[in-house]
C-alpha positions in Angstrom: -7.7 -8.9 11.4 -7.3 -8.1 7.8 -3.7 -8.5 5.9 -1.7 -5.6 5.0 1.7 -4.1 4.3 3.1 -1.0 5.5 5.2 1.1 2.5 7.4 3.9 4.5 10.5 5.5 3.9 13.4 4.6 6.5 16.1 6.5 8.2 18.6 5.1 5.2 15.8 7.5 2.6 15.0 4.1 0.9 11.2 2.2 0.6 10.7 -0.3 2.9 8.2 -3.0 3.3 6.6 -3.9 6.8 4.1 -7.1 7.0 1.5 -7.0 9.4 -2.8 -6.1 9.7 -5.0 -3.5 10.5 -7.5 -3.8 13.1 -10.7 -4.8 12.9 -13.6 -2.3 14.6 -11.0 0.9 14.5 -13.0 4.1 13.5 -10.1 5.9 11.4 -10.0 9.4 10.1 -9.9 10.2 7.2 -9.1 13.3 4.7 -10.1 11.5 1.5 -11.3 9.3 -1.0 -10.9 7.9 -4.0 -11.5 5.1 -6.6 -9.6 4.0 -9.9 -9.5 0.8 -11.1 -6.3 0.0 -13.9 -6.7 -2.6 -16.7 -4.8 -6.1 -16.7 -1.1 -6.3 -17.4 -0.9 -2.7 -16.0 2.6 -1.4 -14.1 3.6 1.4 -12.7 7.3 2.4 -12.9 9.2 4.0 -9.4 7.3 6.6 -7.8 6.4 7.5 -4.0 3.1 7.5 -2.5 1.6 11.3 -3.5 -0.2 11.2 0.3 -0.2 8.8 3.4 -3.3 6.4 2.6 -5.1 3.3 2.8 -5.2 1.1 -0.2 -8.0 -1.4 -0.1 -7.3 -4.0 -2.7 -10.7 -5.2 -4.1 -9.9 -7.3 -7.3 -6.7 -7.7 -8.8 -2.8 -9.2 -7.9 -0.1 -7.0 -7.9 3.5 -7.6 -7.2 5.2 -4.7 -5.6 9.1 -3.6 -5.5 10.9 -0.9 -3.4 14.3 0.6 -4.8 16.3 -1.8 -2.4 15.0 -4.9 -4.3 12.5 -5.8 -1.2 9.0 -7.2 -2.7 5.8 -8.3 -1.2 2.2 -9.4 -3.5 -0.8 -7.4 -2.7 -3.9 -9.8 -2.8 -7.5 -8.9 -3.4 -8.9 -7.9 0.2 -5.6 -7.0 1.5 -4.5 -3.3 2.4 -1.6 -1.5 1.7 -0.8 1.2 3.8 1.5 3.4 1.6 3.6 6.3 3.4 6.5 6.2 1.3 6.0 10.1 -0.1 9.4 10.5 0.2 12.7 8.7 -0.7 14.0 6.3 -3.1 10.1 4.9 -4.2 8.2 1.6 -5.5 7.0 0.2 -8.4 4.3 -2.4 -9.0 3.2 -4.7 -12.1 0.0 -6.6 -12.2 -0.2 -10.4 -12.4 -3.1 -12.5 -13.8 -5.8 -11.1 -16.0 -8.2 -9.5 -14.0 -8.1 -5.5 -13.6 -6.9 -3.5 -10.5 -10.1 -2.4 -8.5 -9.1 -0.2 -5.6 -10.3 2.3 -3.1 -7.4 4.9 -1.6 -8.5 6.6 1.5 -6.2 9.2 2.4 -5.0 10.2 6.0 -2.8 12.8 8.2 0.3 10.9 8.8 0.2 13.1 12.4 -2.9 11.0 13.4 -2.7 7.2 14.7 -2.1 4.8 11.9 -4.0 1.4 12.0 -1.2 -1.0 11.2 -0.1 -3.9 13.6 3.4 -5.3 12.3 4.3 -8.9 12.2 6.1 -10.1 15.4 9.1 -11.8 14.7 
C-alpha cells in the first residue's frame, strides 16, 4: 500500500489532516488530469483544494499546514488526497532544492474514495 494523507474539511469548517494509504490494484474513476511541476523554494499561501483529487507526489518535499496549525510532509511517491474545497484551507512551502513534480487526478467526491486511514 502506498502512503498518503487525506486533506478534508470537518464538521468544525476547518482543514484537517488524516494519515493513512491508498490501495493497491483499485481501478478508480476519474474526471481529470493534470500535470505542473513548481520550482524549488516554492509556497503556496492558504487556499482550499479547487476540486476533490489525487495528488501523486513524484519529486519534491513539501511541508503542508491547515488553518488549525495541524501539519504533515508530503514525500516523493506519496499521495495526497485533497478534499478540503471548502473551509478554513492549507498552505504548503517546499523544502530542499529539488522542484515539485506532480500529477492531480481529479474525482467526483460522490464516488468511493481510495483512502484507508491509520488505525489508532
Amino acid at each position: 500500500m502506498l502512503k498518503a494523507y487525506k486533506l478534508y474539511t470537518g464538521e468544525d469548517g476547518h482543514s484537517h489532516i488524516k494519515t493513512g494509504t491508498v490501495n493497491e490494484g483499485i481501478l478508480n474513476q476519474a474526471s481529470g488530469i493534470r500535470f505542473q511541476e513548481s520550482p524549488p523554494h516554492s509556497f503556496y499561501h492558504w487556499h482550499n483544494a479547487p476540486t476533490c483529487q489525487y495528488v501523486i507526489n513524484l519529486l519534491g518535499t513539501l511541508e503542508f499546514e491547515t488553518f488549525p496549525g495541524e501539519t504533515f510532509t508530503l514525500n516523493p511517491g506519496e499521495i495526497l488526497v485533497a478534499m478540503d474545497t471548502t473551509g478554513t484551507a492549507h498552505r504548503w512551502k517546499m523544502k530542499g532544492e529539488d522542484p515539485w513534480r506532480r500529477v492531480y487526478i481529479a474525482f467526483d467526491e460522490s464516488l468511493p474514495v481510495n483512502f484507508v486511514e491509520d488505525k489508532g
